[in-house]
PDB file of N, H, CA, C and O in Angstrom:
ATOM      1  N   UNK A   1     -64.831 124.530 143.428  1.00  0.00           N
ATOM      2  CA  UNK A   1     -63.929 125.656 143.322  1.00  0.00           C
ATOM      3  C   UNK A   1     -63.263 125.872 144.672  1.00  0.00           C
ATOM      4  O   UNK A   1     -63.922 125.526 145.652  1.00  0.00           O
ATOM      5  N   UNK A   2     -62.057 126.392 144.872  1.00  0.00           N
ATOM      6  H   UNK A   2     -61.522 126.673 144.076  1.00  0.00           H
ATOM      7  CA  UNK A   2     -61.290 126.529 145.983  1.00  0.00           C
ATOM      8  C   UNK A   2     -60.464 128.076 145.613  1.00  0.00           C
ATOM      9  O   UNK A   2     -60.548 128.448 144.443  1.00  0.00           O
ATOM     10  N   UNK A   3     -59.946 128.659 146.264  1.00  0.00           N
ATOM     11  H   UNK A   3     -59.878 128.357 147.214  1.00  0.00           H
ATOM     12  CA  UNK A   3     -59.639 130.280 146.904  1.00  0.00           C
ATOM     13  C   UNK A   3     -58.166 130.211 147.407  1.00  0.00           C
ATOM     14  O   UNK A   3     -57.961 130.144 148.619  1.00  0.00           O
ATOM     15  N   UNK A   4     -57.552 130.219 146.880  1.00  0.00           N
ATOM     16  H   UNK A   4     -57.719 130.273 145.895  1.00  0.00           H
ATOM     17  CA  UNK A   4     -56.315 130.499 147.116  1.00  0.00           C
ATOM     18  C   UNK A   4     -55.602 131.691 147.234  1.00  0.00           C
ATOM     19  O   UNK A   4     -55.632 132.627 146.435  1.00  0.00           O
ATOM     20  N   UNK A   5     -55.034 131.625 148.143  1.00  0.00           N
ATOM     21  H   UNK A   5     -55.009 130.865 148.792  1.00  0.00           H
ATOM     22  CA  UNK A   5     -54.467 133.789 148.323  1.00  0.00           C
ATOM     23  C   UNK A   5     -52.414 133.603 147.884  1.00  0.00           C
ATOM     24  O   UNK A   5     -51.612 133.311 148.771  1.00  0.00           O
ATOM     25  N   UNK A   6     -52.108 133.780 146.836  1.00  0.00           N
ATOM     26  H   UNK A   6     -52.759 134.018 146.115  1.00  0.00           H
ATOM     27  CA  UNK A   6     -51.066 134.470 146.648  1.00  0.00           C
ATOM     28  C   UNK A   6     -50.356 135.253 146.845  1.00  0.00           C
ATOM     29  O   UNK A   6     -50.825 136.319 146.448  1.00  0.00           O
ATOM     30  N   UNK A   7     -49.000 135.415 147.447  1.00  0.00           N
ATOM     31  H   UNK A   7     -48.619 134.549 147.770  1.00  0.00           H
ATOM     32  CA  UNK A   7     -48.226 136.245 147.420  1.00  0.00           C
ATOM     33  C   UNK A   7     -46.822 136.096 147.120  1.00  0.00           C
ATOM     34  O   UNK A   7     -46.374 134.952 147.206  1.00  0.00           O
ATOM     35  N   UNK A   8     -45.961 137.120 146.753  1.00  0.00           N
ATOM     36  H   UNK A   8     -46.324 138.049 146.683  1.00  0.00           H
ATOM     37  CA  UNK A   8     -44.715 136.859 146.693  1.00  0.00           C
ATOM     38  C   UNK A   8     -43.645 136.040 147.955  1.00  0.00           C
ATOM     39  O   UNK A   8     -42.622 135.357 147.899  1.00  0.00           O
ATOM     40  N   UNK A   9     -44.313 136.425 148.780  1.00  0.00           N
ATOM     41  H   UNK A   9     -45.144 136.979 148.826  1.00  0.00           H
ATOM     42  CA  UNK A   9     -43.829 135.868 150.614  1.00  0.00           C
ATOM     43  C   UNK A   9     -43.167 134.404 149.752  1.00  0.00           C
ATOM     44  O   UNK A   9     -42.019 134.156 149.382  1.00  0.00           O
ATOM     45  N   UNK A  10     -44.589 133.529 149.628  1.00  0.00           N
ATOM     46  H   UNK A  10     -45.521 133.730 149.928  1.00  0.00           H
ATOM     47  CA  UNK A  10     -44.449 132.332 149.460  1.00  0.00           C
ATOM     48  C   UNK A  10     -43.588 132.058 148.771  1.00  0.00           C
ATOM     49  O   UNK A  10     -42.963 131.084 149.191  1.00  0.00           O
ATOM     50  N   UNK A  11     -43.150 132.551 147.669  1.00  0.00           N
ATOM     51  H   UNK A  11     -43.658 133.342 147.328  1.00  0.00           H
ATOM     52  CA  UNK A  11     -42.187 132.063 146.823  1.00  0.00           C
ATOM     53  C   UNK A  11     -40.459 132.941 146.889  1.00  0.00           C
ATOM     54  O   UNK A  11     -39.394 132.906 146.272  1.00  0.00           O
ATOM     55  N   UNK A  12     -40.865 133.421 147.657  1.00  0.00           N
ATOM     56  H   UNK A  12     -41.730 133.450 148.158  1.00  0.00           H
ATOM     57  CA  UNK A  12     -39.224 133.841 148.184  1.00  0.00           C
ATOM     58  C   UNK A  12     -38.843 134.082 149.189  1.00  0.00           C
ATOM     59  O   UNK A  12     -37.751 134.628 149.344  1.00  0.00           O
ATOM     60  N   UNK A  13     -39.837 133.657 150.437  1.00  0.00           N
ATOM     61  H   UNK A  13     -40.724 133.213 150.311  1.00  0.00           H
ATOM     62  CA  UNK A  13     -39.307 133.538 151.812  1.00  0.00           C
ATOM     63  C   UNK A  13     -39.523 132.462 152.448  1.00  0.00           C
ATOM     64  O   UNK A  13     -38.900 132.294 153.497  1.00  0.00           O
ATOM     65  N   UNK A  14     -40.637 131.253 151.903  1.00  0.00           N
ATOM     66  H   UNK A  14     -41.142 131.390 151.051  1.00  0.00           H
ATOM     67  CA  UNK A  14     -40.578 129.454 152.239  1.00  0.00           C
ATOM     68  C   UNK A  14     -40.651 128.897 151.554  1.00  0.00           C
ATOM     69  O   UNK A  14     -41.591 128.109 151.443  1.00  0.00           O
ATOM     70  N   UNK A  15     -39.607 129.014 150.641  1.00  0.00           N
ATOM     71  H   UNK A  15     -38.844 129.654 150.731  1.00  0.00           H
ATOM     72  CA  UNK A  15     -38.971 127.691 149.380  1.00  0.00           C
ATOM     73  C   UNK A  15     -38.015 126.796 150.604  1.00  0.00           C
ATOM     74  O   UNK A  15     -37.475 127.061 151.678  1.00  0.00           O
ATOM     75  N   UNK A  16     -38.204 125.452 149.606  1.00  0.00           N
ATOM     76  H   UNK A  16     -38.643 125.236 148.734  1.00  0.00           H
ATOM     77  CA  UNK A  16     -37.041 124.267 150.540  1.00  0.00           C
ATOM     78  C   UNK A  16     -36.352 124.987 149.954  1.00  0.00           C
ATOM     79  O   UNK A  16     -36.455 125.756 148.998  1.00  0.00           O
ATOM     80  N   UNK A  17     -35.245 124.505 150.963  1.00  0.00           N
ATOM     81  H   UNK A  17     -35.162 123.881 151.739  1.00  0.00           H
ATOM     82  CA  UNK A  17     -33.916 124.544 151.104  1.00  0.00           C
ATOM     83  C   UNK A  17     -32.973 123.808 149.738  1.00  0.00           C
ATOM     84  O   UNK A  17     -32.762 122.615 149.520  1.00  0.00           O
ATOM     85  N   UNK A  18     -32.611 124.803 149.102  1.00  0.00           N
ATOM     86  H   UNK A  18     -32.783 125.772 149.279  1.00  0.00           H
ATOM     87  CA  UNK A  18     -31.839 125.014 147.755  1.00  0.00           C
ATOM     88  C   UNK A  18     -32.893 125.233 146.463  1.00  0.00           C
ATOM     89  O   UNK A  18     -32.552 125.048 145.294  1.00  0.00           O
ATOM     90  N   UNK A  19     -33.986 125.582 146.804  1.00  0.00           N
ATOM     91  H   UNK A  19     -34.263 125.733 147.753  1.00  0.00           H
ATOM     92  CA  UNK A  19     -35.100 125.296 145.901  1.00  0.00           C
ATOM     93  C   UNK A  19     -35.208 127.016 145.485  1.00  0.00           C
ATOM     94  O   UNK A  19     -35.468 127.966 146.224  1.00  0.00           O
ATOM     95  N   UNK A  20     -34.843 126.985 143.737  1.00  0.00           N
ATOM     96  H   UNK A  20     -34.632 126.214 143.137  1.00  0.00           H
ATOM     97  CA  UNK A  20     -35.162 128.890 143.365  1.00  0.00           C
ATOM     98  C   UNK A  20     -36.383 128.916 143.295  1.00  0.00           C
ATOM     99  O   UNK A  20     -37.149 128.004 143.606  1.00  0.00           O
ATOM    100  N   UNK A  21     -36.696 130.134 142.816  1.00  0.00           N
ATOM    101  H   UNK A  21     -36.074 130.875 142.563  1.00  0.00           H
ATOM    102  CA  UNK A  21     -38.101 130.595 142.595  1.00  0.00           C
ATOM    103  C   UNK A  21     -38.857 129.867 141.607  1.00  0.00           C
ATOM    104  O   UNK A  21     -40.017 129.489 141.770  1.00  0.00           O
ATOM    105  N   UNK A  22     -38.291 129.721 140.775  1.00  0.00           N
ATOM    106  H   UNK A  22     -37.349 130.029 140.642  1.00  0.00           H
ATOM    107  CA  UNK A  22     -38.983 128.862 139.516  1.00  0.00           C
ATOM    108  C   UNK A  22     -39.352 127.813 139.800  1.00  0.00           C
ATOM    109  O   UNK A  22     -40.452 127.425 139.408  1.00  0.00           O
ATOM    110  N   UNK A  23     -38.411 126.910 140.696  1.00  0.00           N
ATOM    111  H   UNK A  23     -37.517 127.225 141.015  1.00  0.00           H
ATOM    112  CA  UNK A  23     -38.531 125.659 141.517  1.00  0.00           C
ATOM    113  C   UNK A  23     -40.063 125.510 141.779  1.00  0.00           C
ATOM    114  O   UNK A  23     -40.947 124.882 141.196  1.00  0.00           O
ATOM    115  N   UNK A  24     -40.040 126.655 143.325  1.00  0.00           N
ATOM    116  H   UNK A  24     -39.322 127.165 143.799  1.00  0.00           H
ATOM    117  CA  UNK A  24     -41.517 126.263 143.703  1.00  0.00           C
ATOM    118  C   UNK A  24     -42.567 127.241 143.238  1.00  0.00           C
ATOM    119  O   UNK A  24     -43.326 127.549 144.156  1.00  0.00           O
ATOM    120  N   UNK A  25     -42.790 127.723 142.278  1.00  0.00           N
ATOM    121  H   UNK A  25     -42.173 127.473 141.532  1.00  0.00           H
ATOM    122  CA  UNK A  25     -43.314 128.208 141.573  1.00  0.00           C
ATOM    123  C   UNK A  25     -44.256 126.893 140.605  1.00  0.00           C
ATOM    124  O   UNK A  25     -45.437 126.590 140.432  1.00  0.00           O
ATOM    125  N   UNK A  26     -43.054 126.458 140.207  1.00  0.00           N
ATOM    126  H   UNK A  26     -42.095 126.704 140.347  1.00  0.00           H
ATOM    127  CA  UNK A  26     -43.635 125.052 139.021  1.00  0.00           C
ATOM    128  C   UNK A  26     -44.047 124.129 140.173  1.00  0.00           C
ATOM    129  O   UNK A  26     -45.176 123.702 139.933  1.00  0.00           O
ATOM    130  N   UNK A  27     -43.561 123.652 141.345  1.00  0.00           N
ATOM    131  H   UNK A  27     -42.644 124.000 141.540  1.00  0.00           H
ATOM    132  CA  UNK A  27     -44.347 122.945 142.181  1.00  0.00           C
ATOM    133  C   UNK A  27     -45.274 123.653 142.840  1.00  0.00           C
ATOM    134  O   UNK A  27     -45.532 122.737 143.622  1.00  0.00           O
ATOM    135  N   UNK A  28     -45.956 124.469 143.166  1.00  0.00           N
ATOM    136  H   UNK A  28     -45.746 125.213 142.531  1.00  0.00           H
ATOM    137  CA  UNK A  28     -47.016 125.006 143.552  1.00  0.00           C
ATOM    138  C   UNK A  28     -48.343 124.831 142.446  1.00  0.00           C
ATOM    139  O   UNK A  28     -49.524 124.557 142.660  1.00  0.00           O
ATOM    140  N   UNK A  29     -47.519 125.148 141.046  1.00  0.00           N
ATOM    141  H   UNK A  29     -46.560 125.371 140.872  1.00  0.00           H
ATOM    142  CA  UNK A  29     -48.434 124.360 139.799  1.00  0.00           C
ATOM    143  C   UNK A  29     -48.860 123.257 139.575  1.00  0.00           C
ATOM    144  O   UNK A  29     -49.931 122.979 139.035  1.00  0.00           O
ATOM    145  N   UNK A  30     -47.921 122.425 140.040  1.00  0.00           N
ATOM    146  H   UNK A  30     -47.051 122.651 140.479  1.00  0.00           H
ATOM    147  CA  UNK A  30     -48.356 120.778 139.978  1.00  0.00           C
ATOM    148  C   UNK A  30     -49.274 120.456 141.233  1.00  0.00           C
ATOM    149  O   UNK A  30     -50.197 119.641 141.231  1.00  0.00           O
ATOM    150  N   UNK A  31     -48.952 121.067 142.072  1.00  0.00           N
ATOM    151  H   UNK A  31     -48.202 121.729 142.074  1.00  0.00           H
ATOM    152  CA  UNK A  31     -50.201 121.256 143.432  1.00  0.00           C
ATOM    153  C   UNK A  31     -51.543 121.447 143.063  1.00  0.00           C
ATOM    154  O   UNK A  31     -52.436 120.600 143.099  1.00  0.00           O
ATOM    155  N   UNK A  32     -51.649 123.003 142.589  1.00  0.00           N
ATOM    156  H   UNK A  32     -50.924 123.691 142.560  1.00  0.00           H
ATOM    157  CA  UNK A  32     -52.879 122.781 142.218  1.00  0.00           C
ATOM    158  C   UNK A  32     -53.492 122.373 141.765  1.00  0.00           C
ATOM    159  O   UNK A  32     -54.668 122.234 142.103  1.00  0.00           O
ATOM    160  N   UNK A  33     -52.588 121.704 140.050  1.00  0.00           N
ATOM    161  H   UNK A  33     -51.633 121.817 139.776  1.00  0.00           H
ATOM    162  CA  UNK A  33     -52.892 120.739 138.915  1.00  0.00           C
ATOM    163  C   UNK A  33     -53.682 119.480 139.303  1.00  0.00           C
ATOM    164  O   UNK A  33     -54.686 118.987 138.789  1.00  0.00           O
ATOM    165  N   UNK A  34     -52.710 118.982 140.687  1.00  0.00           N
ATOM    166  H   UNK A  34     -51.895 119.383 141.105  1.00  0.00           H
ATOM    167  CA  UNK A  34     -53.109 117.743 141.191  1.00  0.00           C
ATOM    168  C   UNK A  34     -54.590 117.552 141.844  1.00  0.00           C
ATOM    169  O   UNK A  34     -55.454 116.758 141.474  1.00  0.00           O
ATOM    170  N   UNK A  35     -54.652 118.466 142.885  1.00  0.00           N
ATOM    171  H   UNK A  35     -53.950 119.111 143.185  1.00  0.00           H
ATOM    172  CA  UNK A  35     -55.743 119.298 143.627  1.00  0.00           C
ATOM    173  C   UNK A  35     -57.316 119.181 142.521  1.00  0.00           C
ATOM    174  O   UNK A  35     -58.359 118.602 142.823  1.00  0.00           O
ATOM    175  N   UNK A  36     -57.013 119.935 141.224  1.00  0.00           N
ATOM    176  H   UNK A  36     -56.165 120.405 140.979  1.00  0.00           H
ATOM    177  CA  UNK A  36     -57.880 119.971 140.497  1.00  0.00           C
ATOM    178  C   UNK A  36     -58.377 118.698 139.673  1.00  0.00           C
ATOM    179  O   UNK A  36     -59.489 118.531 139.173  1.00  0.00           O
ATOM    180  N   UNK A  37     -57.220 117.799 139.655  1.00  0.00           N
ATOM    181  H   UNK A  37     -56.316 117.934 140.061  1.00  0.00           H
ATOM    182  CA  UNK A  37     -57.282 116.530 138.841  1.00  0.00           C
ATOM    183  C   UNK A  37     -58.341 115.807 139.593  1.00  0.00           C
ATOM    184  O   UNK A  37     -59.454 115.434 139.224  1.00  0.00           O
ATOM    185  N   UNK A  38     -57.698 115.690 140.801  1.00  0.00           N
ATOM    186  H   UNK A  38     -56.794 115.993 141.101  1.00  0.00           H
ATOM    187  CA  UNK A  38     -58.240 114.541 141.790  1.00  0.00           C
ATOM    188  C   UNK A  38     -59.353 114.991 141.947  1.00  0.00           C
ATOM    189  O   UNK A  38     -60.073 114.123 141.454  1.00  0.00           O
ATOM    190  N   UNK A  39     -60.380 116.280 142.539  1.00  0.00           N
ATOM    191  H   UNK A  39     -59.794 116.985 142.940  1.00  0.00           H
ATOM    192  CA  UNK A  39     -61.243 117.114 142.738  1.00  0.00           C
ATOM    193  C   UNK A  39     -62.496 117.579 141.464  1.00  0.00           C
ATOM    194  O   UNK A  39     -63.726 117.616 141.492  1.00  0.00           O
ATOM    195  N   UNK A  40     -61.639 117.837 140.578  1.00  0.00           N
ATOM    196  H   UNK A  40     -60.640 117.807 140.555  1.00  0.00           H
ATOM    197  CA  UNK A  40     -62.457 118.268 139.223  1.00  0.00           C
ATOM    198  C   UNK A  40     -62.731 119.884 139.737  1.00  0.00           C
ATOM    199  O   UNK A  40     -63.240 120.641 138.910  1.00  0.00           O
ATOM    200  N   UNK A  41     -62.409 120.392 141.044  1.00  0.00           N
ATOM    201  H   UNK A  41     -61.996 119.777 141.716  1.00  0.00           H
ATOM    202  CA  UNK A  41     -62.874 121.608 141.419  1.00  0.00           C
ATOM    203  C   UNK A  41     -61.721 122.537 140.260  1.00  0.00           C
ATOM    204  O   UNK A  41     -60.773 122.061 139.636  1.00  0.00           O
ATOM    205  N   UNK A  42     -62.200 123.931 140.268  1.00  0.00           N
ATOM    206  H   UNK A  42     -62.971 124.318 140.774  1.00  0.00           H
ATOM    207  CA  UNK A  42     -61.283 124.729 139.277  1.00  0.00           C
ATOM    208  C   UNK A  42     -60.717 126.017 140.631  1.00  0.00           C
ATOM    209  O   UNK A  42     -61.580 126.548 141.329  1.00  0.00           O
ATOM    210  N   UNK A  43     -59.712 126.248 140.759  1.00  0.00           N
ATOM    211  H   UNK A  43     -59.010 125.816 140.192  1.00  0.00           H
ATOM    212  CA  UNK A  43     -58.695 127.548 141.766  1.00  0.00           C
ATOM    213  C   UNK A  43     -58.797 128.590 141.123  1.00  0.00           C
ATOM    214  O   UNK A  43     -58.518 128.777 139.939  1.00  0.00           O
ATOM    215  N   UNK A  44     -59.470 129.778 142.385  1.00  0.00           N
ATOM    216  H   UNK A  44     -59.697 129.626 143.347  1.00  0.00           H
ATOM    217  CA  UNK A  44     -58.849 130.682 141.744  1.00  0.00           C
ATOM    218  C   UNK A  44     -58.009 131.462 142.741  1.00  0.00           C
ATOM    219  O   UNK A  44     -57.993 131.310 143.963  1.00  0.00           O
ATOM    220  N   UNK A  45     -57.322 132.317 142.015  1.00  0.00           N
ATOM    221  H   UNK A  45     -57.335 132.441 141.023  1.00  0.00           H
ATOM    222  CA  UNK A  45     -55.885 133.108 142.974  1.00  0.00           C
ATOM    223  C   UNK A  45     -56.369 134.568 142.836  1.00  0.00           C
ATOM    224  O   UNK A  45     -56.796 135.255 141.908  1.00  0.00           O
ATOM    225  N   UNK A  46     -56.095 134.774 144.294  1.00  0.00           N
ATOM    226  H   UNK A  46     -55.748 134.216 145.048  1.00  0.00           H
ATOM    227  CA  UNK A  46     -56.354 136.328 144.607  1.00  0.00           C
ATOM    228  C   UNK A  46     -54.789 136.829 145.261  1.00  0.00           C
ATOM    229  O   UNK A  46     -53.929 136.136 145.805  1.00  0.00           O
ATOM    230  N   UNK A  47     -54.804 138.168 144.999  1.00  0.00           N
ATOM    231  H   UNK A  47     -55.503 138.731 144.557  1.00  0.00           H
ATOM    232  CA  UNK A  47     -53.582 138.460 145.193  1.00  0.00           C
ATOM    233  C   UNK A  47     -53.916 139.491 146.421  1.00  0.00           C
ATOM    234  O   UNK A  47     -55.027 139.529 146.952  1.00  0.00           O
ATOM    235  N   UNK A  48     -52.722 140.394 146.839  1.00  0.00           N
ATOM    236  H   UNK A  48     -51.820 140.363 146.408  1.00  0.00           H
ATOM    237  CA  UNK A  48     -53.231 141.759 147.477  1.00  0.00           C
ATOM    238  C   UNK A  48     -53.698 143.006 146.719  1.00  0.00           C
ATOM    239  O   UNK A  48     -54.124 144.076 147.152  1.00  0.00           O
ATOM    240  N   UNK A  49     -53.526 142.624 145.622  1.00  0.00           N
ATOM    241  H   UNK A  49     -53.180 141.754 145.270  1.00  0.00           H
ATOM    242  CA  UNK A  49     -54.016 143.263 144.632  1.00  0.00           C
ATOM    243  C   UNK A  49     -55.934 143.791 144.115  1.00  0.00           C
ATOM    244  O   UNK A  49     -56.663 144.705 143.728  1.00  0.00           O
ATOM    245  N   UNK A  50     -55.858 142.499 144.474  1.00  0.00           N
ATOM    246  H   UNK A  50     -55.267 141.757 144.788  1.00  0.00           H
ATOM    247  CA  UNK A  50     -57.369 141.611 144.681  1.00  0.00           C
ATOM    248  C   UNK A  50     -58.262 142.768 145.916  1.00  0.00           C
ATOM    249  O   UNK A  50     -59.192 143.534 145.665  1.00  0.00           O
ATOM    250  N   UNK A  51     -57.757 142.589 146.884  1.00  0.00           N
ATOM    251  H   UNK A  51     -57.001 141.966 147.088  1.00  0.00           H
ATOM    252  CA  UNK A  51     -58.308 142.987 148.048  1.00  0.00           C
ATOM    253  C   UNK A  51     -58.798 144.553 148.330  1.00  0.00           C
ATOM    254  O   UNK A  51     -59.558 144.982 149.198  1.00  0.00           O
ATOM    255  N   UNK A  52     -58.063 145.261 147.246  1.00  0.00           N
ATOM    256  H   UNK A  52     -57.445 144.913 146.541  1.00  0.00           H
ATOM    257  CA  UNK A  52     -58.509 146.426 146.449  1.00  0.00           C
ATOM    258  C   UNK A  52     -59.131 146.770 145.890  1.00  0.00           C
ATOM    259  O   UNK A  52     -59.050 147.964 145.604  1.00  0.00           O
ATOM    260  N   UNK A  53     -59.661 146.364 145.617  1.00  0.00           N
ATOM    261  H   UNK A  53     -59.727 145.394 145.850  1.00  0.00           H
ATOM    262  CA  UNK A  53     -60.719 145.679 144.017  1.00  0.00           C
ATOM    263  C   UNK A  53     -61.783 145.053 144.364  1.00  0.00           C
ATOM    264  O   UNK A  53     -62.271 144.486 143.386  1.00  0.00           O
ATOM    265  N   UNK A  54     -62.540 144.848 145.587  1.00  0.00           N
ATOM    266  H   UNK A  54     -62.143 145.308 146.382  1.00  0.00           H
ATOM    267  CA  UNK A  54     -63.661 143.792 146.178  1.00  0.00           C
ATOM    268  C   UNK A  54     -64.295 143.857 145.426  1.00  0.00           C
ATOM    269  O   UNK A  54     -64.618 142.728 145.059  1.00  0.00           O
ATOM    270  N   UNK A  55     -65.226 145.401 144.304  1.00  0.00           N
ATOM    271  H   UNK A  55     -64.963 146.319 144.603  1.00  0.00           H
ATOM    272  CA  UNK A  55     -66.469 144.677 143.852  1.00  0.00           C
ATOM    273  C   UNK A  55     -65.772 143.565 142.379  1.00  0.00           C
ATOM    274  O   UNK A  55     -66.289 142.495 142.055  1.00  0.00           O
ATOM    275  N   UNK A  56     -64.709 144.095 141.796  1.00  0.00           N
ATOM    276  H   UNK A  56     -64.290 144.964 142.059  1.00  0.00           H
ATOM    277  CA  UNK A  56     -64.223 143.294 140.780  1.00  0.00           C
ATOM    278  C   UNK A  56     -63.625 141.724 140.929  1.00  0.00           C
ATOM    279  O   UNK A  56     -63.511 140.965 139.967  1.00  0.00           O
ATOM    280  N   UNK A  57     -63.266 141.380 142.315  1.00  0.00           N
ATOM    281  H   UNK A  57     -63.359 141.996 143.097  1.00  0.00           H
ATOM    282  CA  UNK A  57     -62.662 140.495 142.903  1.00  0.00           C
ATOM    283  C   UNK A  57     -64.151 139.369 143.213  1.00  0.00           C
ATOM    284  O   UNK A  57     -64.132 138.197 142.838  1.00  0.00           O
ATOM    285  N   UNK A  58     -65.204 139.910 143.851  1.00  0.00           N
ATOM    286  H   UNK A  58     -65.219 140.862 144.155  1.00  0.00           H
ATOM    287  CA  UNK A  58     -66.342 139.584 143.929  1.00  0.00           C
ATOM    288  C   UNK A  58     -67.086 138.904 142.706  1.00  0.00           C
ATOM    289  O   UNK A  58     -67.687 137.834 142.797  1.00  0.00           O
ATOM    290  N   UNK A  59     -66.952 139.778 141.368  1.00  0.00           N
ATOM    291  H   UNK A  59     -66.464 140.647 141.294  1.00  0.00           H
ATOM    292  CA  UNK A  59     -67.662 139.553 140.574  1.00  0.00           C
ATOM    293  C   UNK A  59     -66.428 138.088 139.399  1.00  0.00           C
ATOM    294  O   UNK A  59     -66.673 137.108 138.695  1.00  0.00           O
ATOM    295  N   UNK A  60     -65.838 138.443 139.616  1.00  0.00           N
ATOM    296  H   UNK A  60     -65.639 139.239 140.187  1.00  0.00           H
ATOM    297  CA  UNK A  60     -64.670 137.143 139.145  1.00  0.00           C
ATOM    298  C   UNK A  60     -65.091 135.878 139.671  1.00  0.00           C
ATOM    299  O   UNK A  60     -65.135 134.844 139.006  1.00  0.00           O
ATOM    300  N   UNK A  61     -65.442 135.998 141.048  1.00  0.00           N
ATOM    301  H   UNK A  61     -65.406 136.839 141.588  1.00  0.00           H
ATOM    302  CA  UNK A  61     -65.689 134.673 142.113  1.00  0.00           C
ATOM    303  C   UNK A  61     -67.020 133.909 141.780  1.00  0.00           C
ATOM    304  O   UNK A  61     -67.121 132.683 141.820  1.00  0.00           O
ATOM    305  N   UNK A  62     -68.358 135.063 141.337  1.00  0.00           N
ATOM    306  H   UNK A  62     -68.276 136.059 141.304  1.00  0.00           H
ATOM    307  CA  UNK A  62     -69.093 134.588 140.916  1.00  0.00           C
ATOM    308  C   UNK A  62     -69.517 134.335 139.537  1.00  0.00           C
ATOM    309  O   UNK A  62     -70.543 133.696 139.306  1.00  0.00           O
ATOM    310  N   UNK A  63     -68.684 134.866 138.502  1.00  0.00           N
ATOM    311  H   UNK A  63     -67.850 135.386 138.689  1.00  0.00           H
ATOM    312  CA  UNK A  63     -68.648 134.346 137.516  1.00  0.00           C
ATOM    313  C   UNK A  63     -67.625 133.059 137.091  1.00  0.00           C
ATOM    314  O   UNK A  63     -67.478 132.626 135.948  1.00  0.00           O
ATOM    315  N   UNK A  64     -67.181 132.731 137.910  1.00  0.00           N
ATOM    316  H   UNK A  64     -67.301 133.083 138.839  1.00  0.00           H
ATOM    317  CA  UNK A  64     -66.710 131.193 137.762  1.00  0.00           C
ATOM    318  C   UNK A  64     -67.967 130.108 138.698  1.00  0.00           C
ATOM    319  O   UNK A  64     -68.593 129.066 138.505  1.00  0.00           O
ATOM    320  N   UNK A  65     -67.871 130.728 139.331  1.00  0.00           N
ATOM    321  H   UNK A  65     -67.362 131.575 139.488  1.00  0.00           H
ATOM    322  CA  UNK A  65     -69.184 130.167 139.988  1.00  0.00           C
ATOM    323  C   UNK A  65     -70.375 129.561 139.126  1.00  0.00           C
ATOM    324  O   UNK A  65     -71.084 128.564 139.262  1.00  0.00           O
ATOM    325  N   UNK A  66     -70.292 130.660 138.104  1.00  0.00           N
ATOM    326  H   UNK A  66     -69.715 131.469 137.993  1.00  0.00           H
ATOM    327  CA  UNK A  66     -71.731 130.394 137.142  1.00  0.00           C
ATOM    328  C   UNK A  66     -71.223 129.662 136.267  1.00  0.00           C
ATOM    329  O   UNK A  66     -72.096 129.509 135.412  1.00  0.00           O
ATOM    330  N   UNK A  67     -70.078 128.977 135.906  1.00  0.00           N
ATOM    331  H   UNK A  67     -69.369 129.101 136.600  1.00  0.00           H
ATOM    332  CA  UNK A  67     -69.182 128.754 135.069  1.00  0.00           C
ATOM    333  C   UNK A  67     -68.838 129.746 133.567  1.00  0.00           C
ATOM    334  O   UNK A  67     -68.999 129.428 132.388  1.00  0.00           O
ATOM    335  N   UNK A  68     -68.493 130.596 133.963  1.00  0.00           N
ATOM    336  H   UNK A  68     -68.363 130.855 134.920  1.00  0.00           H
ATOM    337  CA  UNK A  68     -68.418 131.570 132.865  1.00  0.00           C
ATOM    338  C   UNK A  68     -67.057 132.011 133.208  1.00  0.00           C
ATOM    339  O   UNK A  68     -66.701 131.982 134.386  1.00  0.00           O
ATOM    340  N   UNK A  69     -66.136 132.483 132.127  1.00  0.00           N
ATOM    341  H   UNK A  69     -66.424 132.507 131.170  1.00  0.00           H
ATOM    342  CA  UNK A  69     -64.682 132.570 131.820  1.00  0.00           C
ATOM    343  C   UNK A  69     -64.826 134.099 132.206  1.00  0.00           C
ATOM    344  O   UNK A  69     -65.679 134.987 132.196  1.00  0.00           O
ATOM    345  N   UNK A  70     -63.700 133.927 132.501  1.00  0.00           N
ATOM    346  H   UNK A  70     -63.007 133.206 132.509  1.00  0.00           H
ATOM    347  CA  UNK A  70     -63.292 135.449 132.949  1.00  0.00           C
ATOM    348  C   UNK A  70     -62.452 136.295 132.559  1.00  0.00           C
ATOM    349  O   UNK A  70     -61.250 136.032 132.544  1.00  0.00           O
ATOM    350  N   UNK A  71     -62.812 137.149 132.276  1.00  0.00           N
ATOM    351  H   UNK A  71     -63.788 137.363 132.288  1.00  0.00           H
ATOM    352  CA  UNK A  71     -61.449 138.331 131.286  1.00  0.00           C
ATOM    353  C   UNK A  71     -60.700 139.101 132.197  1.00  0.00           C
ATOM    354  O   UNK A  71     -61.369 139.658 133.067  1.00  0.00           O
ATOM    355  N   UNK A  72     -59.606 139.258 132.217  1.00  0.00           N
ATOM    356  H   UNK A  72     -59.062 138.806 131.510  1.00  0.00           H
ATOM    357  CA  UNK A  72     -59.189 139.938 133.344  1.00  0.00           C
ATOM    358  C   UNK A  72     -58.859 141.371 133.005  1.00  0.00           C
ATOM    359  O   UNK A  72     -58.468 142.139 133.884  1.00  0.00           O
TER     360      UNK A  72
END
């Protein structure tokens, strides 16, 4: 498993050059896709949203951990 932190920044203030949102949006998908292919590890994304939320953010982390699905 790997931890990835999300934000809007990324996708609308360091896209290449002529690249919209959707652009690297769908390549940030194939990133991780790839990431997970090659790895077999599973991502999860925390937002700033997240960081609000520690004991719920916490308990997400370790229920993938245990491999158990998560409801959001």
């Amino acid at each position: 498993m790997f931890l990835e932190f999300d934000g809007k920044e990324k996708y609308l203030r360091h896209r290449r050059p002529g690249e919209s949102v959707v652009d690297a949006v769908l390549r940030e998908k194939r990133r991780e896709e790839r990431i997970c292919g090659i790895t077999g590890w599973r991502c999860i994304r925390i937002t700033w949203a997240d960081l609000f939320e520690p004991e719920r953010t916490a308990a997400r982390i370790r229920a993938t951990l245990a491999g158990q699905l998560w409801a959001a």
